[in-house]
MDTraj code that builds the backbone (N, CA, C; nanometers):
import mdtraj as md
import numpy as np

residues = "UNK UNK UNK UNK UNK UNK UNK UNK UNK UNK UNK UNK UNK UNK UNK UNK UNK UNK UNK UNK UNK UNK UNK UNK UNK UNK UNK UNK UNK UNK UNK UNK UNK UNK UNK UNK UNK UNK UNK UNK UNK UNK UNK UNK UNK UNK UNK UNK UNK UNK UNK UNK UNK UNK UNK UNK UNK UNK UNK UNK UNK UNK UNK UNK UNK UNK".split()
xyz = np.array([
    [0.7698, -0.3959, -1.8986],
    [0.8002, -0.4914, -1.7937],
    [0.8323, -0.4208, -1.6622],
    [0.8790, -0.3210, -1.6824],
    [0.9404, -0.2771, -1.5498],
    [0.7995, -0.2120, -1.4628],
    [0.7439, -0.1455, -1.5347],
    [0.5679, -0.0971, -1.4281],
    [0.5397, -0.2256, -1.3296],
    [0.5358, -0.3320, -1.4412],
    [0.4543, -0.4694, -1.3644],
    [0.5330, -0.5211, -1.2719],
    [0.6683, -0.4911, -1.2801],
    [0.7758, -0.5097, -1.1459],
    [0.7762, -0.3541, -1.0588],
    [0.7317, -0.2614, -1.0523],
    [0.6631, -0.1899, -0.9770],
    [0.5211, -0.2062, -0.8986],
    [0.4615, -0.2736, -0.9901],
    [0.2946, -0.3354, -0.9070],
    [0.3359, -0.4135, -0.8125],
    [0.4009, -0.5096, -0.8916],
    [0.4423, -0.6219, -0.7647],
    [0.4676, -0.5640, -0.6194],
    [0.5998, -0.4859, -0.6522],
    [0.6843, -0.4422, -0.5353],
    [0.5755, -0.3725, -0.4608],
    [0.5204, -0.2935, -0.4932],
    [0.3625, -0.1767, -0.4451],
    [0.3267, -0.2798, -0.3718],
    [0.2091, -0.3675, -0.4007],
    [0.1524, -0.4435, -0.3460],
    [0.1936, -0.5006, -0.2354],
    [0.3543, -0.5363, -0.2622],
    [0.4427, -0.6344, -0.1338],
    [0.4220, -0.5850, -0.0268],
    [0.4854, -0.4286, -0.0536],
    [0.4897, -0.3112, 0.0526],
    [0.3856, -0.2787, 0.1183],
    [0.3187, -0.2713, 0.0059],
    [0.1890, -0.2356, 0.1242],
    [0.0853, -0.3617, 0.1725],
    [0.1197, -0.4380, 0.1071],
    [0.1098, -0.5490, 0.2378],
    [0.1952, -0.6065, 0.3454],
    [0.2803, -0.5513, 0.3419],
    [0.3543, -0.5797, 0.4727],
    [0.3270, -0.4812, 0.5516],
    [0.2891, -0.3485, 0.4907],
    [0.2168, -0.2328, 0.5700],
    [0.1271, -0.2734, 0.6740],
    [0.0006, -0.3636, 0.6060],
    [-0.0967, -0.4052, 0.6335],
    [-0.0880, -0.4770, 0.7466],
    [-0.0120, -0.5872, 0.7384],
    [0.0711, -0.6960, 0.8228],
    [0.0923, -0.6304, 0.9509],
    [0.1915, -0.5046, 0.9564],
    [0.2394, -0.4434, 1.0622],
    [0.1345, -0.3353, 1.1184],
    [0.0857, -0.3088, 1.0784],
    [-0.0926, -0.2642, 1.1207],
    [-0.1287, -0.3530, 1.1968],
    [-0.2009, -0.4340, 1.1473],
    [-0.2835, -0.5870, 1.2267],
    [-0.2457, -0.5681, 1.3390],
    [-0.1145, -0.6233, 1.3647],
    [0.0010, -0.6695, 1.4367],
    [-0.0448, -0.5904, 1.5877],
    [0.0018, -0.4324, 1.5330],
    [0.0039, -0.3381, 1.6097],
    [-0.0982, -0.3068, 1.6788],
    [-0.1697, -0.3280, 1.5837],
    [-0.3671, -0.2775, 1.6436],
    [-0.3511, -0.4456, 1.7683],
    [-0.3818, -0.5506, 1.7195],
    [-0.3595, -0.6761, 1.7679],
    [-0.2579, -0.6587, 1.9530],
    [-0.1590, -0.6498, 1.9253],
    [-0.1441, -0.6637, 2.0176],
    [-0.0861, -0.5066, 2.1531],
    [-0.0831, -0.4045, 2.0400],
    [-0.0290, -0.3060, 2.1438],
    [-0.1837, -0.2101, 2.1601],
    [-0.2862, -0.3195, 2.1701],
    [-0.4544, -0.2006, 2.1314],
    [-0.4593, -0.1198, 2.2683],
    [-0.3640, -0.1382, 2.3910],
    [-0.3977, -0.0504, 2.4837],
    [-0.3058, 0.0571, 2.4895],
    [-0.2325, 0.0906, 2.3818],
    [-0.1063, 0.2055, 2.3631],
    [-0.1188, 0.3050, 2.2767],
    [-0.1859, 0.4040, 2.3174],
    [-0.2348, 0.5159, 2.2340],
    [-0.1207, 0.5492, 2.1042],
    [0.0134, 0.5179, 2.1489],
    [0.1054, 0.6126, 2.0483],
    [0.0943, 0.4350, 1.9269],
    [0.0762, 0.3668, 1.9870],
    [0.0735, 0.2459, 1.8706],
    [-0.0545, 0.2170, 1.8089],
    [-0.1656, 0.2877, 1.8545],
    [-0.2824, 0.2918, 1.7558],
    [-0.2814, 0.4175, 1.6715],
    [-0.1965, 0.4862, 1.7361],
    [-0.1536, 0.6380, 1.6124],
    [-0.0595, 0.5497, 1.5250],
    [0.0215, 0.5060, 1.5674],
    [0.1444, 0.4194, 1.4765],
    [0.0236, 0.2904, 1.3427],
    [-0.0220, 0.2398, 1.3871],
    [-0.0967, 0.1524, 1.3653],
    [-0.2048, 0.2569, 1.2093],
    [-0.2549, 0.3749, 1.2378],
    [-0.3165, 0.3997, 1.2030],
    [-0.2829, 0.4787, 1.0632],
    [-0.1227, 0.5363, 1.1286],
    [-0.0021, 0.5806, 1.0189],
    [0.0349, 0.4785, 0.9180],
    [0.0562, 0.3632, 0.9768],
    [0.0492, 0.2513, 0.8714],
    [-0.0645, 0.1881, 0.7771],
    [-0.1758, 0.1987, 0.8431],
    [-0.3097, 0.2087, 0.7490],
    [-0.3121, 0.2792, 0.6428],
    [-0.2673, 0.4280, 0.6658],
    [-0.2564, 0.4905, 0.5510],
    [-0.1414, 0.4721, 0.4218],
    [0.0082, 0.4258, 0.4877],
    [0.0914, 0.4271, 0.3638],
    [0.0695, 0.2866, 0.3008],
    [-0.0432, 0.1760, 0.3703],
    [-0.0667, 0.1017, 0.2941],
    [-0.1971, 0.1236, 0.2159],
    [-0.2931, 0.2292, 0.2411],
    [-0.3785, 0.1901, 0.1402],
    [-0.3163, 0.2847, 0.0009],
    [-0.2226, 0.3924, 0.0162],
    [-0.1668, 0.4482, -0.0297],
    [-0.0411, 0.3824, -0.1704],
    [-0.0023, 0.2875, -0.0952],
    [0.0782, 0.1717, -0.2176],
    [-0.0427, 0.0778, -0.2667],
    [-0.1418, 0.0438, -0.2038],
    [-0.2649, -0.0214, -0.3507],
    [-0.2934, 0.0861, -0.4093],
    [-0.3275, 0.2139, -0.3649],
    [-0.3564, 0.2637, -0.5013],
    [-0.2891, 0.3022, -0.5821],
    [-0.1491, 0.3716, -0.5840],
    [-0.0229, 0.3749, -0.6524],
    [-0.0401, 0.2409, -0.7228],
    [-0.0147, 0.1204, -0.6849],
    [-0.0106, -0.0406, -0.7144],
    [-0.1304, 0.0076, -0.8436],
    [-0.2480, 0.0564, -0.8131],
    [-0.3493, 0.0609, -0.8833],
    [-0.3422, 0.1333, -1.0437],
    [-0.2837, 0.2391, -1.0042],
    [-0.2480, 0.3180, -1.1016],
    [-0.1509, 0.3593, -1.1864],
    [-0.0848, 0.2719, -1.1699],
    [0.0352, 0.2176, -1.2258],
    [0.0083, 0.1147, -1.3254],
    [-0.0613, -0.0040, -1.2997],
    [-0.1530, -0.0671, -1.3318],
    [-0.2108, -0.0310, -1.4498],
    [-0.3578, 0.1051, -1.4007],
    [-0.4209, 0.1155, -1.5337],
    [-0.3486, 0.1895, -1.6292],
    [-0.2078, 0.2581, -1.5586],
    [-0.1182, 0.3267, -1.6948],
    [-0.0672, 0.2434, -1.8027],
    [-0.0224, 0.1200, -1.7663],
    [0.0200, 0.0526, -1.8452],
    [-0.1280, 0.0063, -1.9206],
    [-0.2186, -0.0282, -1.9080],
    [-0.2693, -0.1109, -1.9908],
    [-0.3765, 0.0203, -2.0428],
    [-0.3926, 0.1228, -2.0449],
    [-0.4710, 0.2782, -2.0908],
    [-0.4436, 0.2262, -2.2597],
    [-0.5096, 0.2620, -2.3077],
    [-0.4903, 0.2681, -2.4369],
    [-0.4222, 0.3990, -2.4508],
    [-0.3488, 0.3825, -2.5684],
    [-0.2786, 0.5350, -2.5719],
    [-0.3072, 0.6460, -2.7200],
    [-0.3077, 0.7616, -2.6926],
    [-0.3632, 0.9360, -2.7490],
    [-0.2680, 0.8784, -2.8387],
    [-0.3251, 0.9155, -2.9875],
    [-0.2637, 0.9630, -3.0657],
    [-0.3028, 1.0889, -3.1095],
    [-0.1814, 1.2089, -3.0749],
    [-0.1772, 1.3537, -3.0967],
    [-0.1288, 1.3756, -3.2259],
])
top = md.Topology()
chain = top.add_chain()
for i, resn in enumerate(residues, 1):
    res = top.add_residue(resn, chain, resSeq=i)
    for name in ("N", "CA", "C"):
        top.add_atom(name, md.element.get_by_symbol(name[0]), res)
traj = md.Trajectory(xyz[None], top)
């Protein structure tokens, strides 16, 4: 239970990442340090889907028997 309350939270985060991206690109697009900002946030959100992601296929992996 607790991974799948880690996906969740992943996902939240990095959609609010996403959110504050938009935002930034959207309305500060003539401010060089906020399309660097903007672009910093692109990354720690695609960064929590894939964490989100792989977290994910850990739990449901079938598992080694050694």
């Amino acid at each position: 239970m607790k991974r799948i309350e880690n996906v969740v939270l992943l996902k939240v985060i990095g959609s609010c990442e996403l959110i504050a991206a938009i935002v930034m690109f959207y309305f500060f697009s003539d401010e060089v340090p906020a399309l660097i900002g903007g672009l910093v946030l692109l990354g720690l959100s695609a960064n929590s889907f894939y964490q989100a992601h792989k977290c994910y296929q850990r739990q449901y992996a079938p598992k080694k028997d050694d």
